[in-house]
N, C-alpha and C positions, 0 to 999 in steps of 0.2 A: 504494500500500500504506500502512497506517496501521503505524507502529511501537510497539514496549510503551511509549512516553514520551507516546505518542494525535497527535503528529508524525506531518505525511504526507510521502511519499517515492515516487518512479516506480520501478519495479522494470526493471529490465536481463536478460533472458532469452538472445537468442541470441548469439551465439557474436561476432558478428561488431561485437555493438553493446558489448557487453560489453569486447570488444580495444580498440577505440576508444573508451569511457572511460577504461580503463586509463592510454591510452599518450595520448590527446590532450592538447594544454596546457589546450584550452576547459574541459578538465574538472579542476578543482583540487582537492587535497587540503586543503591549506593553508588553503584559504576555506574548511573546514569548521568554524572557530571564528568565523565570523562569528556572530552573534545572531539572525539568520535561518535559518540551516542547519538540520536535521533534526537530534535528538535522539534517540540508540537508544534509551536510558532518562531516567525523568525526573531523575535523578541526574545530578550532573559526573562524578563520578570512577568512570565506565563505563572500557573500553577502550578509546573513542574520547576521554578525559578530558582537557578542551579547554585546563589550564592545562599537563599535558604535551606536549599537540601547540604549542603557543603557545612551551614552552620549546627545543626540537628545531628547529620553524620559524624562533625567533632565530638561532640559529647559520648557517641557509642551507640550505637538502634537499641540495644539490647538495654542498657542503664538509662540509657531517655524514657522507654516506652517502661520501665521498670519507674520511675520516679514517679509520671504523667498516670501513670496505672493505675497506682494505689488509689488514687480520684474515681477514677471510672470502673468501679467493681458492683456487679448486680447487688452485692446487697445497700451501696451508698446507693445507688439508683432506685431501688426500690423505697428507700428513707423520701428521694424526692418526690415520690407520684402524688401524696396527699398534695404540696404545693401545686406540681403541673396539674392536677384532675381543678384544683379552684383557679387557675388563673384559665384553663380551657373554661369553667365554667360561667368567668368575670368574660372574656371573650365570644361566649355565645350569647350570652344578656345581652352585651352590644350588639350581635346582629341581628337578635330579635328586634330591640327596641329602634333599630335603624329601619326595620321592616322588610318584605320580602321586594324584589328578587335580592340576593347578597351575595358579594363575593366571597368565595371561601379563601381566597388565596388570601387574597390583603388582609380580612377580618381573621382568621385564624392558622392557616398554614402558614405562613411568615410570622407574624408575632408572637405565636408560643414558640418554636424554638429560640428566636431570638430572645425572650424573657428567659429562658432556661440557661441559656450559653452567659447571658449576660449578668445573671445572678451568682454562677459559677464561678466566672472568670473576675468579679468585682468591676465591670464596665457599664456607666453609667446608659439606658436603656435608652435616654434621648439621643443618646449619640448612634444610635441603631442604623438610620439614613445613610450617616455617611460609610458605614464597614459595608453596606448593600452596597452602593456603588463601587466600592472597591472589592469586592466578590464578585461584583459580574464582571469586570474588567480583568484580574485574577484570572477566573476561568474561559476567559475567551481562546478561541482561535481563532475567528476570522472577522468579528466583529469592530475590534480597537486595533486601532495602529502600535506600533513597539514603543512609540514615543509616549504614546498616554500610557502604555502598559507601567513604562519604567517611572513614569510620574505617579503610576497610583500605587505601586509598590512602594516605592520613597516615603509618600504620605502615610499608606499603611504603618510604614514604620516606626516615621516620627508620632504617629499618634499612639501606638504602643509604648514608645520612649516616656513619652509626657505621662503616659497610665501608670507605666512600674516605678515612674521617679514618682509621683505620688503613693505607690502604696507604699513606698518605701518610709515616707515619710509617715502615712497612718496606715499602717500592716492592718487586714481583717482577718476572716476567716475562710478568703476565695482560695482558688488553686492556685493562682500568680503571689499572692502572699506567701502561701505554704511552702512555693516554689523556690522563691526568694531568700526565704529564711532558714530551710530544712527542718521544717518544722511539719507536725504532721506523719512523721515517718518518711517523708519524700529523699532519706540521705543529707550530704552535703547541700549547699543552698548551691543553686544553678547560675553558671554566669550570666553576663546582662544580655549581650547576645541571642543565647541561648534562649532566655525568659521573652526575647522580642519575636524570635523565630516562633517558639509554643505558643503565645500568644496568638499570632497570625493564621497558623495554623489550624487551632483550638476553634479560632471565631469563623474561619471559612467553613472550616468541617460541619461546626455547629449547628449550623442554623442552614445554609445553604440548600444543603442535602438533604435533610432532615423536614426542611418545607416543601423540595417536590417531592418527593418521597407520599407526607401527607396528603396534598391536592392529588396527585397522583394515585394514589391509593381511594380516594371518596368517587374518585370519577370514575375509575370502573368499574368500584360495585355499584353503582348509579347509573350507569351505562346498561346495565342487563341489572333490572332492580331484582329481577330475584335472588342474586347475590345478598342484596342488603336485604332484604328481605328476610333470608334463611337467620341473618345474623341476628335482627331484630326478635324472632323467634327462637334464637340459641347464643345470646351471647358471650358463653363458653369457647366459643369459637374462634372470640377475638384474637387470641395469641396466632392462631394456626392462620387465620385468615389475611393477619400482618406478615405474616413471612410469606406465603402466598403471594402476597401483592407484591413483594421485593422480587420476588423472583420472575414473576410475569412483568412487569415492567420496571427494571431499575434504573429511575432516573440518577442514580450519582456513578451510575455503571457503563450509560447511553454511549461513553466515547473507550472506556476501558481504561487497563492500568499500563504504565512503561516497565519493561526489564530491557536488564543487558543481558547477552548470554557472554557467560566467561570462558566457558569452555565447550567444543562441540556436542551436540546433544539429540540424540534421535528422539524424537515425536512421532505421532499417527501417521503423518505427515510426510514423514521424510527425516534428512538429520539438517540443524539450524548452527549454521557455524559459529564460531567464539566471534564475538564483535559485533553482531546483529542485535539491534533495537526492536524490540517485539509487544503487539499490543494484544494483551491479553481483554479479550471482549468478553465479558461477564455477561453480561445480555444476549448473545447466541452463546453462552454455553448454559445457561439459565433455562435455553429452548432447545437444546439438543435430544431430540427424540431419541438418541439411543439410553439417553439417560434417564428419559422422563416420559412417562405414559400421559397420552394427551396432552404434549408439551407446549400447547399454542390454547391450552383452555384454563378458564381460572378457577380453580374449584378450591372454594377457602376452606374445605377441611381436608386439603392434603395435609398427608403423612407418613414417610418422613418425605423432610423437604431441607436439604443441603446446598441448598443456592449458595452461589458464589457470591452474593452483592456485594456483603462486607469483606470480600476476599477470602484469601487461606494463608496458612501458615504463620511465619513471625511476623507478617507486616500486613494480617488480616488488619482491620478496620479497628484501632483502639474505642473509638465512642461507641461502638456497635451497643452495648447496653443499655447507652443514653438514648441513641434514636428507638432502639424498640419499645424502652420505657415510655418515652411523648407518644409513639405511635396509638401505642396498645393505649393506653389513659385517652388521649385525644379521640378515639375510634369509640371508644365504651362511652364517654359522657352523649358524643354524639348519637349513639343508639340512645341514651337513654334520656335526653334532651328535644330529639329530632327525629321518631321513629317514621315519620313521615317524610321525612327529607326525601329531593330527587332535584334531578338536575330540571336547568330554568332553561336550558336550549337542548337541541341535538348535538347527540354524543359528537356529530361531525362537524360539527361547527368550533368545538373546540382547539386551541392553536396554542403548541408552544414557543418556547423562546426558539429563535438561533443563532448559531456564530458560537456558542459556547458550548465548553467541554459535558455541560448537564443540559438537560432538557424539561426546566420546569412550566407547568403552563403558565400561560400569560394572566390569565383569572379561569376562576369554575363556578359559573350563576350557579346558584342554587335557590328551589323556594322548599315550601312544604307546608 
């Protein structure tokens, strides 16, 4: 495949080749700053933006994602769901009382993750506007020029700078404090650097993904209402029904992940020489019929269901706890707020973003 940077790259389809890049060692993240590796865009300060992976890589994958961790553990995520289950519930009041038809995006797939990340992280929630703009710019391909890229990364930055020199000064109880100070169990306290990098990271992942993911998930069980329907009548279901939707359509999966291979490697395929930039598509291996019985239908009590969305191996999806946590809470108030709910247009009229690495919709009427 030719990438928008005119960089060539082997494209990774099924299921099986795809887990093992993931999870293999042959296949490195880290060596994707080499000067050889594929380029999504011609730009640096992509999502893949090589002097943040270079500063996160410093630190060690293994003692970064060990530090960052101790935060994101199902049972700290499960302490949070009373919070997310009241602020989805502060957030459907409002679009009741704003009245029907309503956006689901703007009114709650966007602003609960972002309350979540931003309660987490200790970042002021008014300032939410400005990290959206620099996330869609962030995850572009072919949307923004490399000159805006590198100006919205810059800013990103300094705006991180300005957040950690204040906690610094009033530490709380967020992850960027705990981070800061080694307090928490987090180890040693992490350099500044380092604490600008996780920052960026944390609040793209956070909320980004996590918002199409949501609309993305309400729109297809509302597209065929018997989906929502079966859930309104079992909603036991909810856990099984959110992995379900990750796997039928992952929007934080829509463009895939980067590896380098290090060394030669036979796949289904053939064998992928050392030095090839390989994109592992989570989204057709999510559909690969050899893996998956009716791999093109969405039946939210599959079981089991080992999608790839949040990846495999060491460099699966760290937040993965936290998005399923908003999912699952955000899904269940809404059955039990909204058993009426359905979409306010045809499924076909619906249109996502483009130019960017995710594919979230643009809005989702809904009434009920």
């Amino acid at each position: 495949m030719t990438l928008p940077s005119g960089d060539g790259a082997a494209l990774l389809s099924r299921y099986d080749d795809v887990r093992t890049a993931l999870s293999d060692p042959r296949f490195s993240r880290e060596a994707l700053t080499r000067p050889d590796a594929a380029r999504v865009t011609a730009g640096d300060a992509g999502a893949f933006d090589n002097s943040t992976a270079r500063t996160l890589n410093a630190q060690g994958h293994e003692r970064w994602r060990r530090m960052v961790g101790k935060w994101f553990t199902a049972k700290r995520m499960t302490a949070l769901r009373p919070d997310i289950e009241a602020m989805t519930d502060r957030l459907v009041d409002g679009m009741i009382e704003r009245g029907r038809p309503a956006d689901l995006v703007s009114d709650l797939a966007f602003p609960l993750p972002v309350y979540v990340i931003c309660r987490m992280l200790g970042v002021p929630e008014a300032d939410r506007d400005e990290f959206k703009a620099w996330s869609d710019i962030t995850l572009n391909t072919t949307r923004y020029s490399a000159a805006e890229m590198d100006a919205a990364h810059e800013e990103f930055a300094a705006y991180m700078t300005r957040l950690i020199d204040a906690r610094r000064e009033a530490p709380g109880d967020d992850l960027l404090s705990l981070l800061m100070t080694g307090a928490g169990g987090t180890e040693e306290p992490m350099p500044n650097d380092a604490l600008i990098a996780t920052g960026q990271a944390l609040l793209l992942a956070g909320h980004e993904t996590t918002a199409g993911y949501l609309a993305l998930m309400v729109a297809h069980l509302l597209s065929e209402r018997s989906r929502w329907q079966r859930l309104v009548e079992d909603p036991a279901l909810v856990r099984l029904a959110v992995e379900e939707s990750l796997r039928f359509d992952p929007n934080g999966a829509n463009f895939g992940m980067l590896r380098y291979v290090l060394e030669d490697t036979e796949l289904s395929g053939g064998v992928l020489s050392a030095g090839t930039t390989v994109v592992c598509s989570m989204a057709s291996a999510n559909r690969d019929t050899g893996t998956w019985a009716d791999a093109d239908e969405m039946n939210v009590g599959r079981t089991p269901n080992a999608h790839l969305t949040f990846g495999a191996g060491p460099h699966s999806c760290l937040g993965q706890p936290l998005a399923r946590t908003e999912l699952q809470t955000a899904l269940t108030v809404l059955l039990r707020r909204l058993p009426t709910l359905d979409l306010a247009v045809e499924p076909s009229e619906l249109r996502a973003h483009e130019g960017l690495l995710t594919a979230p919709l643009r809005e989702l009427p809904v009434t009920w």
